[in-house]
C-alpha positions in Angstrom: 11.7 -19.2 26.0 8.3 -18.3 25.4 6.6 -20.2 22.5 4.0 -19.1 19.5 2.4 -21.0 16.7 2.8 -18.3 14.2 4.3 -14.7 15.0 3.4 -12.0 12.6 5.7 -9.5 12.7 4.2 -6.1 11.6 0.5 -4.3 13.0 -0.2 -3.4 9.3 -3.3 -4.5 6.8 -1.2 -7.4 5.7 -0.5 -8.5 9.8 -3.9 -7.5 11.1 -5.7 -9.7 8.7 -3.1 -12.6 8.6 -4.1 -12.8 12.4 -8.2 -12.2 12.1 -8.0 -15.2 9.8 -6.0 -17.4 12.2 -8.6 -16.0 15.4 -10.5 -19.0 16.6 -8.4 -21.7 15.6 -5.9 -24.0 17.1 -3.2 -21.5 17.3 -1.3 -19.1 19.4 -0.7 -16.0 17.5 1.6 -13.1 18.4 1.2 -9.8 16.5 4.5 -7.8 17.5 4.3 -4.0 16.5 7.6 -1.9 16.8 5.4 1.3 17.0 3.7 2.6 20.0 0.4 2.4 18.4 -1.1 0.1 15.3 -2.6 2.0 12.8 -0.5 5.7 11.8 1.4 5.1 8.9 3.4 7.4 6.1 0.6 6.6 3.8 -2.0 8.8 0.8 -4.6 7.2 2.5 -6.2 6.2 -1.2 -8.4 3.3 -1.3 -10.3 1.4 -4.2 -13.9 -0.3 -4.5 -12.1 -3.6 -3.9 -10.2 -2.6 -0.8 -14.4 -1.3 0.3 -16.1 -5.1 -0.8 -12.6 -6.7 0.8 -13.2 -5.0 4.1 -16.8 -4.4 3.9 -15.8 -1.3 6.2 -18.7 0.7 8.0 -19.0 4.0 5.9 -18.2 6.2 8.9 -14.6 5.0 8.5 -14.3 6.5 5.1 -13.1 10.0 5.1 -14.4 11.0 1.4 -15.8 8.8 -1.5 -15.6 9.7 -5.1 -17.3 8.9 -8.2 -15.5 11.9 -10.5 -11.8 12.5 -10.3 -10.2 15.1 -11.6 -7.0 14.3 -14.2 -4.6 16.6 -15.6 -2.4 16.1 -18.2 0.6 19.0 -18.5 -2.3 21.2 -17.5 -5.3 20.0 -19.7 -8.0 19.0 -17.4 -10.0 15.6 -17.7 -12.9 14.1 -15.5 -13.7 10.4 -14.9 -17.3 9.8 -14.3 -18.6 6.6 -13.1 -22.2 5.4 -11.7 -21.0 4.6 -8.9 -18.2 6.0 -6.1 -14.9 3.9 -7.1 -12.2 5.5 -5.0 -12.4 6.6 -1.5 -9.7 7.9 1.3 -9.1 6.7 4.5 -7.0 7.8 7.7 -4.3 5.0 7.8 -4.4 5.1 11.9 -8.7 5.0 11.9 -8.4 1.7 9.5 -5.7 -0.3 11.6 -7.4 0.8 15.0 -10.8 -1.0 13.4 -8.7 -3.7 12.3 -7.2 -4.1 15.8 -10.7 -3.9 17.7 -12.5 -6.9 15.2 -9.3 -8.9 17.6 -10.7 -7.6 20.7 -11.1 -10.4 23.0 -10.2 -13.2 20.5 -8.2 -15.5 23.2 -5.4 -16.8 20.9 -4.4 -13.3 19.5 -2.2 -11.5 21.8 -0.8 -8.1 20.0 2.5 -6.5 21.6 3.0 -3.2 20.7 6.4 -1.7 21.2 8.0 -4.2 20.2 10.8 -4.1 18.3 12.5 -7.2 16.6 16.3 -7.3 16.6 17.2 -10.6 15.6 15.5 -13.2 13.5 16.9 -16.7 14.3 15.7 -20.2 12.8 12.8 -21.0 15.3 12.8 -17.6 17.3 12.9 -13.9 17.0 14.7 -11.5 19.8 12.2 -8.8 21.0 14.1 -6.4 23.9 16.4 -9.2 24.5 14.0 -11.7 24.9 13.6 -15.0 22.7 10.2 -15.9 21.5 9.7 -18.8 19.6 7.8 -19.3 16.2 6.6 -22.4 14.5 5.9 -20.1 12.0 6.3 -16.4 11.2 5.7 -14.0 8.8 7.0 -11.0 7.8 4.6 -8.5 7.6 6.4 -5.7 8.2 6.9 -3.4 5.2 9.0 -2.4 2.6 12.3 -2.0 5.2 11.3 -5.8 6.5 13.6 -7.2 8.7 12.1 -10.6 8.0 12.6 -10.6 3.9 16.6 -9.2 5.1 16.5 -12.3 7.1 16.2 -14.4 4.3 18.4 -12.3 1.8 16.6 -11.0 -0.4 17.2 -7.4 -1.2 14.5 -5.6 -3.3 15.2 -4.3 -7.4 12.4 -2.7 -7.4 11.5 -0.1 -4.8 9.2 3.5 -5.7 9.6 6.5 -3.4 6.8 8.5 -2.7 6.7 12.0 -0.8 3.6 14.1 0.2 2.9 17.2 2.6 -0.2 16.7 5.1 -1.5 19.8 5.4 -4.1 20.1 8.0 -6.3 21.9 6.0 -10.3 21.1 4.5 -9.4 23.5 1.9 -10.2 20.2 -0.6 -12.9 18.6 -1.7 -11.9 17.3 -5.1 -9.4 14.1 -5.7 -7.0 14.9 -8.0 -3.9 13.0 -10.0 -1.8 15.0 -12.1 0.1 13.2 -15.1 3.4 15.8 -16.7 6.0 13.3 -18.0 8.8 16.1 -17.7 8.3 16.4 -13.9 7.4 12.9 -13.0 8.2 10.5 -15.8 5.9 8.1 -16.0 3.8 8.5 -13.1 1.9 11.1 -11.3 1.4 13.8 -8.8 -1.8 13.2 -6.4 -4.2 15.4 -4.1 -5.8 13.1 -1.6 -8.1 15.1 0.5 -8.9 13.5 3.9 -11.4 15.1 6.8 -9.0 16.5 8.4 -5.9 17.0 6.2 -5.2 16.9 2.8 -2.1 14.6 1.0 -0.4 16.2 -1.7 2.5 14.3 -3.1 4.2 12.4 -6.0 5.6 9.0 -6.6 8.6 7.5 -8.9 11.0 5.1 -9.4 14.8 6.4 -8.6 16.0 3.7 -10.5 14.0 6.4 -13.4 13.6 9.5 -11.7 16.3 9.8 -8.8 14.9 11.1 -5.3 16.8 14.6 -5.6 15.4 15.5 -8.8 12.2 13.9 -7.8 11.3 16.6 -5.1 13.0 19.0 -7.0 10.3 18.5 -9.9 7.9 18.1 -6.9 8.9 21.7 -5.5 8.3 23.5 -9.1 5.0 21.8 -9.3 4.1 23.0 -5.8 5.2 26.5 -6.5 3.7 26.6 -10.1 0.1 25.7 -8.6 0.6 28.3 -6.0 0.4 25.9 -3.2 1.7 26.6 0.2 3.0 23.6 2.0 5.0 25.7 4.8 2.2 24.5 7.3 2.6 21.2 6.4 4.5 17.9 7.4 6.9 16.5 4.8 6.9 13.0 4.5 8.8 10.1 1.9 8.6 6.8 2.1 9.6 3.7 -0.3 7.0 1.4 -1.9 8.6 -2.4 -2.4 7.3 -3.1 -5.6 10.1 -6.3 -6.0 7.9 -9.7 -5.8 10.6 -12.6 -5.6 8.3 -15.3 -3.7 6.2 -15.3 -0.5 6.6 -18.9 1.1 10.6 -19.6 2.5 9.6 -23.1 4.2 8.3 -22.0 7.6 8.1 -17.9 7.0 6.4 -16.0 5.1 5.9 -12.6 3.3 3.0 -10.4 3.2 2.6 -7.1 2.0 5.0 -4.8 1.0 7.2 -6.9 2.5 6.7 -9.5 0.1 7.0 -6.5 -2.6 3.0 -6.7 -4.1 2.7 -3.1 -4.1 1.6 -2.0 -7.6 4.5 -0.2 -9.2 2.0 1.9 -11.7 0.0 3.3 -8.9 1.8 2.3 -5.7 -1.6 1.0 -4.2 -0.5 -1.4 -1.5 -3.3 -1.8 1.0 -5.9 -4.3 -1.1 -2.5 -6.6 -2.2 -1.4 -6.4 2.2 -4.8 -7.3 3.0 -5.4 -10.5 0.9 -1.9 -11.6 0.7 -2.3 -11.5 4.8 -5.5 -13.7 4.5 -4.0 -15.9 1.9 -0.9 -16.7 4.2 -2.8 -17.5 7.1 -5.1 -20.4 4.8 -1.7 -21.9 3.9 -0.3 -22.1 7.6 -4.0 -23.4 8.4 -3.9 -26.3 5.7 -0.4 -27.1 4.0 -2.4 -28.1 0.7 -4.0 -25.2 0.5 -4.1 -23.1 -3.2 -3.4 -19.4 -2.8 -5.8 -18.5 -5.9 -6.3 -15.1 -4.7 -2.4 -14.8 -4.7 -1.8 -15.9 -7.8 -4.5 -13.4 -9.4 -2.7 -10.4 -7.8 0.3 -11.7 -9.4 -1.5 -11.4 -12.8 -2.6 -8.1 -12.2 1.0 -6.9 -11.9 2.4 -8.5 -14.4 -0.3 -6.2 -16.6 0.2 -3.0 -14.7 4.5 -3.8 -15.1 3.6 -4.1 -18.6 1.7 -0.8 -18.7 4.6 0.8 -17.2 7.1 -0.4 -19.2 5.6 0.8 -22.2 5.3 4.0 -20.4 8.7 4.4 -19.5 9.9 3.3 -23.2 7.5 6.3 -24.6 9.7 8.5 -24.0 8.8 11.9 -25.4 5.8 11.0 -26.8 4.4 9.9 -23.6 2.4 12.6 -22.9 0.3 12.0 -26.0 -0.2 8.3 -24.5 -1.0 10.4 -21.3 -3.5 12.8 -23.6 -4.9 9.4 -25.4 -5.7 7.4 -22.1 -7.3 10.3 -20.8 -9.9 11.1 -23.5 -10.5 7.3 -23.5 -11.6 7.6 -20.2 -14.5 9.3 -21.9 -15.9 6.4 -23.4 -17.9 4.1 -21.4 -16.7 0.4 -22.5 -12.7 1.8 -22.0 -13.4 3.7 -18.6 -15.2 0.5 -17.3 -11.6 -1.8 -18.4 -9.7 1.1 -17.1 -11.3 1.1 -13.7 -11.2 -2.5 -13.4 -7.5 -2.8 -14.8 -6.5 0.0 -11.7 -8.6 -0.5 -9.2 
């Protein structure tokens, strides 16, 4: 059977950059992407100012940037001001297409698109009935990852989103709507894109089960007036369950290793430098994943945050009121920011 150093299962953030920091080196890499095409993912498309420095993406990727954002809270509008632009959008399939081109012509990348995995094996994977071997391989592949099944781990922890795209540049303004009877403890969002606009909501079922989720979601929709008949539906799960990242020889990245951020079910920043921080550990076994270890800190505060949210109960829409009138003051909004994104 055919052989590679490391294969990366998964054409993601997480993948992408696992393999840009492995370009140049010693070894054979094998990106395999079940999807005909890297990039289009179920996805808000939200990114923060350190997903922008992380990248350092050229600003005609970036479909809108955003220095106020609209909040609501059961209604009551709030703006968050800053001096400069701190949340931006992006088309999911523009970003992994740029990701895929900085590997153009790097000789010990190969990316196989396609290319579905069906079995995971110690020392190879079965892709269309064919064995490739792995001297390493990484998981890199989401919050349904075959790999982290592989290994047995089965997530506590997973958020379900839904959103309409509407193809529509009816929006301008970014949005995030906070009611605590409709959504619990997190929010509805309005994401608008150049060509599209996401409109969706987020929860834990564990909190707020699916059905009743889009049930709230619905009343919200129909309560705002807006019209989503012209629109694609679309739900997805957010792994939010971190229970290690290094098994010996494989590896988790991603929402496959569960980093998302369960308070605000950002994903791509935590898939793009777990990805890098991987790749230095394959490179040198001694290596310490610092950057890792600070993500881990950061959700650890944001669990916190939501836990206190959750155990509000019915006087968490005055937190919701209180947080949002702090935003008002400049030494809070700058810890708020920094705390979120």
């Amino acid at each position: 059977m055919v052989f590679f150093d490391v294969v990366i299962i998964g054409a993601g953030p997480a993948g992408l950059k696992c393999a840009q920091t492995l370009s140049n080196t010693k070894y054979r890499v094998l990106v395999l992407e079940k999807n005909s095409q890297v990039g289009p993912k179920v996805c808000a498309g939200g990114l923060t100012g350190k997903d922008l420095d992380y990248l350092k993406l050229p600003p005609e990727l970036i479909d809108f940037s955003y220095r106020k954002v609209k909040l609501h809270v059961n209604g009551l509008p709030f703006r968050v001001r800053d001096d400069k632009d701190f949340i931006y959008t992006i088309d999911r399939k523009n970003l992994g297409q740029w990701q895929v081109n900085k590997l153009s012509g790097v000789k010990n990348i190969k990316i196989k698109i396609g290319a579905k995995v069906s079995k995971i094996d110690k020392g190879f994977v079965v892709v269309n009935k064919r064995k490739i071997g792995y001297g390493f391989l990484v998981g890199a592949d989401g919050s349904a990852s075959i790999v982290r099944q592989c290994l047995g781990i089965k997530p506590k922890s997973t958020n379900v989103a839904i959103q309409y795209i509407l193809p529509t540049k009816g929006y301008q303004d970014l949005e995030l709507f906070f009611d605590s009877n409709l959504f619990s403890a997190w929010y509805a969002w309005i994401f608008p894109h150049r060509h599209y606009v996401s409109i969706g909501c987020g929860a834990n079922p564990a909190i707020l089960p699916a059905d009743k989720l889009n049930s709230n979601f619905k009343n919200w929709l129909d309560k705002r007036g807006i019209d989503v008949s012209g629109g694609k539906y679309e739900a997805f799960a957010i792994n939010c369950d971190y229970q290690g990242y290094r098994f010996g020889n494989v590896f988790l990245a991603g929402d496959a290793g569960g980093f998302a951020s369960e308070l605000t079910g950002e994903g791509i920043y935590q898939a793009l430098v777990t990805g890098e921080e991987v790749a230095k550990t394959i490179l040198n076994s001694n290596y310490q994943p610092r950057k890792i270890n600070d993500l881990l800190t950061t959700k650890r505060r944001h669990n916190k945050v939501l836990k206190f949210l959750i155990e509000c109960g019915k006087f968490r829409t005055m937190v919701f009121y209180l947080g949002a009138m702090l935003f008002g003051v400049p030494f809070f909004k700058k810890k708020a920011i920094g705390l979120l994104g």
